[in-house]
C-alpha positions as CSV (number, residue, x, y, z in Angstrom):
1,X,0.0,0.0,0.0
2,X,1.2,3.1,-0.7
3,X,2.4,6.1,2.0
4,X,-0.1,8.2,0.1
5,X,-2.9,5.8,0.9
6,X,-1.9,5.0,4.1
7,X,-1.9,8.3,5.2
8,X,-5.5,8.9,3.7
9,X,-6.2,6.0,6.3
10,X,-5.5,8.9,8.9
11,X,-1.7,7.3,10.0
12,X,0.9,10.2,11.0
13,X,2.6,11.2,7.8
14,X,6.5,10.9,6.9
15,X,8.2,14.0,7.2
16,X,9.9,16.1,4.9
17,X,13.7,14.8,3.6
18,X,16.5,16.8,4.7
19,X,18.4,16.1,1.4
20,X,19.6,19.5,0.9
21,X,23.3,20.5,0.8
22,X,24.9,23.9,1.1
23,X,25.6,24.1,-2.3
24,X,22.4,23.5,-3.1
25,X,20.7,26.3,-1.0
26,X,23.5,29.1,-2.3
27,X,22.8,28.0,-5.8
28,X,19.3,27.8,-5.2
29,X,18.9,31.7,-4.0
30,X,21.0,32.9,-7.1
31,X,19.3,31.3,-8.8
32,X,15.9,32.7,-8.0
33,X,17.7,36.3,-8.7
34,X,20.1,35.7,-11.8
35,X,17.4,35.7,-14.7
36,X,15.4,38.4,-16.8
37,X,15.9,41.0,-15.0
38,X,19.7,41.0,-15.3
39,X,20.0,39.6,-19.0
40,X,17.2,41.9,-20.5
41,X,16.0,44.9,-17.7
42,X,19.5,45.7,-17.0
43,X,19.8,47.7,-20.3
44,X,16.5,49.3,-20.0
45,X,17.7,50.8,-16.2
46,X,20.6,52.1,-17.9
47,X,18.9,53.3,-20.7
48,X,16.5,55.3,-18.0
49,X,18.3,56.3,-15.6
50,X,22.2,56.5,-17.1
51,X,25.0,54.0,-16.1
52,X,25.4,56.1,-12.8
53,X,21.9,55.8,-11.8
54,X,21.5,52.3,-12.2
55,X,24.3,51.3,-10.3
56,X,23.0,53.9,-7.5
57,X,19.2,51.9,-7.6
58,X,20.7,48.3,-7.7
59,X,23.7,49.2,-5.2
60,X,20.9,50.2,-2.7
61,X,18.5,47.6,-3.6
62,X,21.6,45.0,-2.9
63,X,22.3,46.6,0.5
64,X,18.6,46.1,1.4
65,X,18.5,42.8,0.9
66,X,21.9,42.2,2.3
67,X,19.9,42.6,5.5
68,X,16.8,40.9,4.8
69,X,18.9,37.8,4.1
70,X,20.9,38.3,7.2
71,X,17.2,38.4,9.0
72,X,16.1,35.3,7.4
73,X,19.1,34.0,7.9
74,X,18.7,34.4,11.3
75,X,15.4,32.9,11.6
76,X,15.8,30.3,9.7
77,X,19.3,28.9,11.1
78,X,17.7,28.8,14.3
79,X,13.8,27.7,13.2
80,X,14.2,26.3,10.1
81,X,10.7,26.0,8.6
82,X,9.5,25.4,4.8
83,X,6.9,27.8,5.6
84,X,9.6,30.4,6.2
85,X,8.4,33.7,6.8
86,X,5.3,33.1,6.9
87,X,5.4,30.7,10.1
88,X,7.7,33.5,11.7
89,X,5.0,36.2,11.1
90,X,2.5,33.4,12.8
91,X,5.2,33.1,15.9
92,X,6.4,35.9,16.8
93,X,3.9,39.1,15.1
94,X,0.3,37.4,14.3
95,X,-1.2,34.2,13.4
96,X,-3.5,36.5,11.0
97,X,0.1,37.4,9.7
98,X,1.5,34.4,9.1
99,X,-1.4,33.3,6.7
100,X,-1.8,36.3,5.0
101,X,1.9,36.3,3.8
102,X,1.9,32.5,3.5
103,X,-1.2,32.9,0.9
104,X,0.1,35.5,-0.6
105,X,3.3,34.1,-1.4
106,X,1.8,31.1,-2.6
107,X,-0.4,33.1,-5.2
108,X,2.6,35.1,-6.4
109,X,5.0,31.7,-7.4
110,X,1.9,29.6,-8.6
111,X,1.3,33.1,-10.8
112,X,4.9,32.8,-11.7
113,X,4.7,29.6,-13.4
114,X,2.1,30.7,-15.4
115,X,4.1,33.7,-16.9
116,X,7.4,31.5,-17.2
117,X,5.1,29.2,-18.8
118,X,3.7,31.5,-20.9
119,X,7.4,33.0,-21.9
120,X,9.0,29.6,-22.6
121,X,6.8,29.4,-25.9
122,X,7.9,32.5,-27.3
123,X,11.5,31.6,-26.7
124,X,11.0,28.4,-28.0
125,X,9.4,30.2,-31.1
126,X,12.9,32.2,-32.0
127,X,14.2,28.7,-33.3
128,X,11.0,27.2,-34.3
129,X,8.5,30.2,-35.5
130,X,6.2,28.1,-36.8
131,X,5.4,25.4,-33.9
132,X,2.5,25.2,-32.0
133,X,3.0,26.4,-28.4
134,X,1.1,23.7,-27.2
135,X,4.0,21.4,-27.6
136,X,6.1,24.0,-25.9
137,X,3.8,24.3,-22.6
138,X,3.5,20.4,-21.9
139,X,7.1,19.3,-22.2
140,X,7.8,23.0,-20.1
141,X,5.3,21.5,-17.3
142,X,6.5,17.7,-17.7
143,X,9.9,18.8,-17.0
144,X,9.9,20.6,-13.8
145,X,6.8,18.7,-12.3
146,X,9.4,15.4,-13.5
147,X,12.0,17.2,-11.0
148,X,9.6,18.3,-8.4
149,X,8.0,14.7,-8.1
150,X,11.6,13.0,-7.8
151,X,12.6,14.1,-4.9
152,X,13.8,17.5,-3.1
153,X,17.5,16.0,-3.9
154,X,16.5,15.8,-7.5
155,X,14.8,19.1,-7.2
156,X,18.6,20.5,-5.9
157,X,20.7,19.5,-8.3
158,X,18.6,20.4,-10.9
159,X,18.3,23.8,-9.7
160,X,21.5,23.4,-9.3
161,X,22.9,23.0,-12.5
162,X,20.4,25.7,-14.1
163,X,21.8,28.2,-12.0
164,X,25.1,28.0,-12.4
165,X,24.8,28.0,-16.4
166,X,23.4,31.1,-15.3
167,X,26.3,31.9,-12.9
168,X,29.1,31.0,-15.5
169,X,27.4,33.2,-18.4
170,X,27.6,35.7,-16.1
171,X,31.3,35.2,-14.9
172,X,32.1,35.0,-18.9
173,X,30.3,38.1,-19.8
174,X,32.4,40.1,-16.8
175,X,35.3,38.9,-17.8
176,X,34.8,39.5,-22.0
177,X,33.3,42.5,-21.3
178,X,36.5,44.0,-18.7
179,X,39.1,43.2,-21.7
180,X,36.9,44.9,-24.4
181,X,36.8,47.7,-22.2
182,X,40.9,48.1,-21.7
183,X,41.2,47.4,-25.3
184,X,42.4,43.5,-24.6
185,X,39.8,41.8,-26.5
186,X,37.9,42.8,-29.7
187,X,40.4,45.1,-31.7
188,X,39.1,48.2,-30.6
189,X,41.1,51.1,-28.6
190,X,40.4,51.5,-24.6
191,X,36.6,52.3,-24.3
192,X,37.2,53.4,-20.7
193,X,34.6,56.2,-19.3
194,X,33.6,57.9,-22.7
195,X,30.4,56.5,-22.5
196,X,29.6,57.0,-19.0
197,X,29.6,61.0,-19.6
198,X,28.0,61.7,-22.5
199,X,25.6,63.7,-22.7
200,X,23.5,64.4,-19.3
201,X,25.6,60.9,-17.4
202,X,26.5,59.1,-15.6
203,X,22.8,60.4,-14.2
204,X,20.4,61.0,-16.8
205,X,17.1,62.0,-15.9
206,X,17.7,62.9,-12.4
207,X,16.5,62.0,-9.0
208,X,13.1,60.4,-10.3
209,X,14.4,58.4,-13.3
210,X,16.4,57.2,-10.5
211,X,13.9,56.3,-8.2
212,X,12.1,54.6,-10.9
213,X,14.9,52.5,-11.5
214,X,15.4,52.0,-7.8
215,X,12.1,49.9,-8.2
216,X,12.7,48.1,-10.8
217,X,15.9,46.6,-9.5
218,X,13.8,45.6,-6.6
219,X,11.7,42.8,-8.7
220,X,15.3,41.8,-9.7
221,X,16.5,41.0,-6.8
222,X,13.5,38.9,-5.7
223,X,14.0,34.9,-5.2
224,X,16.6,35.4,-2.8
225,X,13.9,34.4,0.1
226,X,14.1,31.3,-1.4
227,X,16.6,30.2,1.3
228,X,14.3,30.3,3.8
229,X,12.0,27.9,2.6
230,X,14.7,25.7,1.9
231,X,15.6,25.9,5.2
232,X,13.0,23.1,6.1
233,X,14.9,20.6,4.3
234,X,18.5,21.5,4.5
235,X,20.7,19.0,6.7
236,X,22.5,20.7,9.1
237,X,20.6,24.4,8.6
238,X,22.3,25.7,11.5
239,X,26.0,25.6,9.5
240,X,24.6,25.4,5.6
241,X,22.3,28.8,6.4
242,X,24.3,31.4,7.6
243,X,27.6,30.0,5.6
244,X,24.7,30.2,2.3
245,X,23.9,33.7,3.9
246,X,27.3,35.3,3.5
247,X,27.8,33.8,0.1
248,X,24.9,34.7,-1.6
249,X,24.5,38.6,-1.1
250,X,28.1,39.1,-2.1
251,X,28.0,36.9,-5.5
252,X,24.7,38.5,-6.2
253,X,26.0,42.3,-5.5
254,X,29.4,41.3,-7.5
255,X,27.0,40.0,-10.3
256,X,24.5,42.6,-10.7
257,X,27.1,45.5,-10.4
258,X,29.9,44.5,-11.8
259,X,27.6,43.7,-14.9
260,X,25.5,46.8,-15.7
261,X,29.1,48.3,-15.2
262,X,30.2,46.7,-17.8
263,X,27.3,47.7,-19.8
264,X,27.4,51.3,-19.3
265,X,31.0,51.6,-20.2
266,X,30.8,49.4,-23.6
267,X,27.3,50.6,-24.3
268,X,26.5,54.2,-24.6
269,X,23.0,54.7,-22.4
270,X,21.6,56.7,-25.4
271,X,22.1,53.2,-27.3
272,X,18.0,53.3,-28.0
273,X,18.4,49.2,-28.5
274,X,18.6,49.1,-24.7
275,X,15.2,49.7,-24.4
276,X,14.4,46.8,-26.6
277,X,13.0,43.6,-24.7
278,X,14.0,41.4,-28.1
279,X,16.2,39.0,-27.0
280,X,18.3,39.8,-30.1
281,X,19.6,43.1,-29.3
282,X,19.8,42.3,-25.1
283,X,22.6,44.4,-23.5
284,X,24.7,41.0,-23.1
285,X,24.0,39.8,-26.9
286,X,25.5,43.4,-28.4
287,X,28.4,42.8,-26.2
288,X,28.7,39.4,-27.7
289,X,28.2,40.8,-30.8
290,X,30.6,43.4,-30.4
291,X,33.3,40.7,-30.2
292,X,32.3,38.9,-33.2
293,X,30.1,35.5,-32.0
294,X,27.9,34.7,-34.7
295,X,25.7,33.2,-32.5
296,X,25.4,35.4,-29.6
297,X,21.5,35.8,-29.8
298,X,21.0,32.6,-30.2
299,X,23.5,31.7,-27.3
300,X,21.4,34.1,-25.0
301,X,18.5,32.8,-26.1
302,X,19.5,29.6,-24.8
303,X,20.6,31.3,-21.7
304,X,17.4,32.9,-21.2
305,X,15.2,29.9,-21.5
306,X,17.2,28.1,-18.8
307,X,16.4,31.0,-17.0
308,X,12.9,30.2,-17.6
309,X,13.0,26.9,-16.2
310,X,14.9,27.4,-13.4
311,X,12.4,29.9,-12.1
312,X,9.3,27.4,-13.3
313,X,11.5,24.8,-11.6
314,X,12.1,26.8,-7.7
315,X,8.3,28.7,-8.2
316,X,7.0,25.2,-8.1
317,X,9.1,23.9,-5.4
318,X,8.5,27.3,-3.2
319,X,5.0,27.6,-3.8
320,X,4.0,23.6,-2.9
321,X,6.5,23.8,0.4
322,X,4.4,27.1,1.2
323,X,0.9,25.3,0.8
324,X,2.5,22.4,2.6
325,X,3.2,24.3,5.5
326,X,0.0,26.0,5.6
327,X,-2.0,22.9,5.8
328,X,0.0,21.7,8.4
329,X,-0.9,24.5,10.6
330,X,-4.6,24.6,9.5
331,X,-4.3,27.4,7.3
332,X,-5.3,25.6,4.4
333,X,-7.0,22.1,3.4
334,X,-5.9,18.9,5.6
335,X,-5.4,17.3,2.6
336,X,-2.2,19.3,0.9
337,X,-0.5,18.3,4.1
338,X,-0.2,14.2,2.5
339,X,3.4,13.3,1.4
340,X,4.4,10.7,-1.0
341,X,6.8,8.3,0.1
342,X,9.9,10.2,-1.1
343,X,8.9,12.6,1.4
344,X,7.2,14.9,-1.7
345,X,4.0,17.2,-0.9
346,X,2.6,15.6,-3.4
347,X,-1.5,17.3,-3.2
348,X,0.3,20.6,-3.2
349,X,2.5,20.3,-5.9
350,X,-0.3,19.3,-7.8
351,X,-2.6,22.0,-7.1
352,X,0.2,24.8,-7.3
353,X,0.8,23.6,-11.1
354,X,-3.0,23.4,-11.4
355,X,-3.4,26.5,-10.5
356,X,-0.5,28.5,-12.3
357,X,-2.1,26.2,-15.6
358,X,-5.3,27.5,-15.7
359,X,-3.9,31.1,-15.3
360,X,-2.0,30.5,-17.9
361,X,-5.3,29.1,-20.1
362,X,-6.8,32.5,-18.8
363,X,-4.3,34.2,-20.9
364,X,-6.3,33.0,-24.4
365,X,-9.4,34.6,-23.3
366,X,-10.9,37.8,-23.2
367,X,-7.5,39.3,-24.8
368,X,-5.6,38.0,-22.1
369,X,-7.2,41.0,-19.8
370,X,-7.6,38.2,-16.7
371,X,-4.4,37.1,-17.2
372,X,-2.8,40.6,-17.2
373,X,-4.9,41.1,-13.8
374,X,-3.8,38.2,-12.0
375,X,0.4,38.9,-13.2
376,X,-0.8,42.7,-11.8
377,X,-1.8,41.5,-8.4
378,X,1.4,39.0,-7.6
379,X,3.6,41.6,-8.9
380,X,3.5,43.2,-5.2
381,X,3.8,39.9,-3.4
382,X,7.9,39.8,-3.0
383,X,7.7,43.5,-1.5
384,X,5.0,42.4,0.9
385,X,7.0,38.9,1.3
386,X,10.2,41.1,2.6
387,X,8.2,43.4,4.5
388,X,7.9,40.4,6.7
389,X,10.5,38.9,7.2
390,X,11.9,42.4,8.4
391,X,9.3,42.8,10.7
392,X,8.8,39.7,12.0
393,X,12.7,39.3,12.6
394,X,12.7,42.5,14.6
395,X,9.7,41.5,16.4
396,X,11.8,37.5,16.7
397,X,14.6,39.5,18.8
398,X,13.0,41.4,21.0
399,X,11.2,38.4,21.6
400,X,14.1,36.5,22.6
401,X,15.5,39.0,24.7
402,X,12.2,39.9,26.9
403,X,12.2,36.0,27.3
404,X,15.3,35.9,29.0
405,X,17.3,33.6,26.6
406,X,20.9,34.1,26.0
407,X,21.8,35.5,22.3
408,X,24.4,32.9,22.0
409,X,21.8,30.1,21.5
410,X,21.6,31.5,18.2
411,X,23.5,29.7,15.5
412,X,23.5,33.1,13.5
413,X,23.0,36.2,14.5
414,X,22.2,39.3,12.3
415,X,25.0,42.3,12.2
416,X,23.4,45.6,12.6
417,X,20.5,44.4,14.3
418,X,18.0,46.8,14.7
419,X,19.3,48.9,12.5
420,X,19.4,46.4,9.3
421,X,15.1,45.0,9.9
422,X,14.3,48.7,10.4
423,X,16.5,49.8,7.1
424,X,15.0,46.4,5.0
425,X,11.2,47.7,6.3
426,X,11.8,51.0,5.8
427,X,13.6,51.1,2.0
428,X,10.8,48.2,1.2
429,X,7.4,50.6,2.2
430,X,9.2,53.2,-0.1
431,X,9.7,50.9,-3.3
432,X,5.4,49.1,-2.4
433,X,4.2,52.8,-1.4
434,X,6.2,54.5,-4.8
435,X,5.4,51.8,-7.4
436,X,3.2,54.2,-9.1
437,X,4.1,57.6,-8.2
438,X,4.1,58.8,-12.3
439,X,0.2,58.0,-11.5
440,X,-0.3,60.9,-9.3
441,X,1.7,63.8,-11.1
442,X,-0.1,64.2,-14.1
443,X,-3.0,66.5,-14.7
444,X,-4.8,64.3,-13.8
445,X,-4.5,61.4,-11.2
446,X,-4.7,57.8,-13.4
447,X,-6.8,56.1,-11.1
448,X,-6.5,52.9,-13.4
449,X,-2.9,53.0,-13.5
450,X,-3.1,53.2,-9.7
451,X,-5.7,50.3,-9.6
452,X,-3.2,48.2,-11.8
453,X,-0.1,48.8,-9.4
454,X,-1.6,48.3,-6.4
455,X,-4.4,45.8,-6.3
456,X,-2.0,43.6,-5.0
457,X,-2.3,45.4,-1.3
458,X,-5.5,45.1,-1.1
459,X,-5.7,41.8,-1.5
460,X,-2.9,41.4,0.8
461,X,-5.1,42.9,3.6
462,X,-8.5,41.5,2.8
463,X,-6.4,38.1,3.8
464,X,-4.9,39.4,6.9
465,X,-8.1,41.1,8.5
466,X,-10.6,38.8,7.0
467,X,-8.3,36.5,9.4
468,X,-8.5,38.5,12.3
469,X,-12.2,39.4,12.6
470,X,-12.8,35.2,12.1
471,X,-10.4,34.0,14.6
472,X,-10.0,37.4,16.7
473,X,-6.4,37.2,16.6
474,X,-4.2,40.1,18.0
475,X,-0.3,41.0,18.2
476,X,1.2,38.8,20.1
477,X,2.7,40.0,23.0
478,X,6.6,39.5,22.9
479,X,7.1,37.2,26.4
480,X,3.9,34.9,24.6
481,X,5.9,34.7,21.0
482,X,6.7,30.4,20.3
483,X,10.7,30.5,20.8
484,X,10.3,26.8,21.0
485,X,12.3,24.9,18.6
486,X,11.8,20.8,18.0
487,X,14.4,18.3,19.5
488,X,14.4,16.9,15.6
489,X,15.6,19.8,13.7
């Protein structure tokens, strides 16, 4: 008989497998940040803002989450829980919390998938215009439910491998890119900062392209949280989370600036093909192109759609360990708790790609207007996701201080605590409040544009108090927040 019958007969199920490696939680987290927004954004936020300016925006946005990974990290070294966040919010700020941002974050991955499923088509469509996209969307969902249903190993080294293609493309582009610019590589003479002044630069546009860049980089960074729901089934999460911690923030910082460096100084910011989202004129194909490979878009292209996959591949992984959790503490149906006998949350994973399927089917209808909706609403759900971390890891110290216990029980502690939550919160209610400013300096105020940015608050809140008036929850006080930690883990 099967585990997944026997625990429809009501039996205790198995637990989740602790099969994942350090390596496999760094890789994870960049991962979940290395993808579209680097290869194809990055020459739009140059474009906008000047070279300057977006190394300003994504210098500050890499700060910020330096200390929301440090928060997490935190946390999660000493609770580790595959509901992350979103069981910290439940211990230590408000049950109503700790649902709210559990849903929420479910929503925005199974959402995800949709749009990566949506996006592998047309990628797939560059070598083979004239294939039916149906083809493209069932072997896309066969291949990372395959991984997903495997086991979380399989799920790691998967991820694994995807991102450091991603990783080493990166490293090459740095490095190509460096000896163009000294006049090394590609027959030209120095480049050096011509292009970084011309014109109005290295700032173009001022404080408020600036600021609109400053937001942008912030969806960039995103998937970086992903270590915290790892954490659930890492061996050994108090060494493999704070050592993944440290790694992580600086390879991502090194990437991301050291990159749209390199960009600004080979590619002058009034270059108008950086504001192209074709894959064929992508910052890092005309530097390929610049040196002469024939088959640099077709190289990114293939770049891109591992991209793709790797964020279908952790959305699906994140979002089912989210839904998981949730059940388990009666936040969502008893049934999406079942595991399969590889220790697999089996129900969820299901109805997380179920889900993120018929959003996509949404897409065919109506112009795609639903579709467009739903992508609208998820698109604040990794602002609102960090907003609690930070607070709940503020809240998570000053708990375990006004309860008397010794900082040195933690295996990781935070630098800069409470300066670093109270920065994280604070940067994070600028970029969720200013997502739209442009709406409300016009003539007139663009309530629709306004509706479009920011539906996904409301939502958000609907959750969290709908919550509260049902089970007339309130903050917790801080001596009666759950320190208490399982003999297991």
């Amino acid at each position: 008989m099967s585990d997944i019958k026997i625990n429809q007969l009501g039996h205790k199920p198995p637990k989740l497998q602790k099969a994942l490696k350090s390596r496999h939680i760094t890789m994870i987290s960049l991962g979940g940040t290395i993808g579209t927004g680097l290869f194809l954004a990055s020459g739009g936020a140059i474009a906008q803002a000047g070279p300057g300016g977006a190394l300003l925006a994504y210098g500050l946005i890499g700060i910020m989450v330096y200390f929301l990974m440090t928060s997490l990290g935190e946390m999660a070294a000493y609770m580790p829980s595959s509901g992350s966040f979103s069981t910290y919010a439940s211990k230590f700020v408000d049950p109503a919390l700790g649902f709210a941002l559990g849903w929420n974050y479910w929503y925005n991955w199974a959402i995800t998938i949709a749009a990566e499923i949506a996006a592998v088509s047309l990628i797939m469509k560059y070598w083979f215009p004239n294939s039916s996209s149906v083809i493209w969307t069932v072997l896309f969902i066969i291949v990372v439910l395959t991984f997903n249903l495997l086991s979380v190993k399989s799920y790691g080294e998967s991820e694994y491998w995807f991102a450091m293609i991603k990783v080493a493309t990166v490293i090459v582009f740095i490095i190509i890119s460096f000896l163009m610019i000294f006049g090394i590589l590609g027959g030209q003479a120095p480049v050096g900062f011509t292009n970084f002044f011309i014109h109005d630069g290295p700032f173009h546009g001022g404080f408020f392209a600036t600021f609109g860049i400053f937001l942008a980089a912030g969806f960039s960074f995103q998937g970086t949280e992903l270590l915290g729901v790892t954490a659930g089934e890492t061996d050994n999460p108090e060494k493999n989370i704070p050592k993944a911690v440290k790694s992580v923030f600086w390879r991502i910082l090194l990437f991301y600036i050291l990159a749209i460096a390199a960009i600004g100084l080979l590619i002058p910011f009034t270059d108008e093909r950086l504001l192209s989202e074709d894959i064929a004129v992508s910052p890092f194909t005309l530097v390929f192109d610049r040196l002469g490979i024939a088959v640099a878009a077709s190289f990114m292209n293939a770049i891109i759609l591992t991209a793709m996959l790797s964020a279908g591949n952790s959305g699906l992984y994140a979002a089912s360990r989210m839904l998981w959790q949730l059940a388990v503490e009666g936040k969502a149906p008893r049934f999406l708790m079942k595991l399969s006998h590889r220790g697999i949350p089996i129900y969820a994973l299901l109805a997380t790609l179920a889900v993120g399927s018929l959003a996509f089917l949404a897409s065919f209808f109506g112009d795609g207007v639903v579709y467009i909706w739903l992508l609208n609403a998820s698109g604040m759900s990794g602002f609102i996701a960090w907003l609690g971390i930070a607070y709940s890891h503020y809240r998570f110290r000053r708990a375990f201080v006004a309860q008397g216990m010794d900082l040195s029980l933690l295996p990781y502690k935070a630098r800069w605590y409470p300066f670093g939550p109270l920065f994280a919160l604070t940067v994070c209610l600028i970029v969720v409040l200013g997502q739209n400013y442009t709406a409300f300096m016009g003539d007139k105020i663009d309530w629709y544009g306004i509706l479009v940015s920011y539906i996904g608050i409301p939502l958000f809140l609907l959750l969290w108090i709908g919550y509260k008036i049902k089970y007339k929850t309130k903050l917790l006080p801080l001596e009666a927040c759950d320190l208490k930690v399982e003999a297991s883990k």
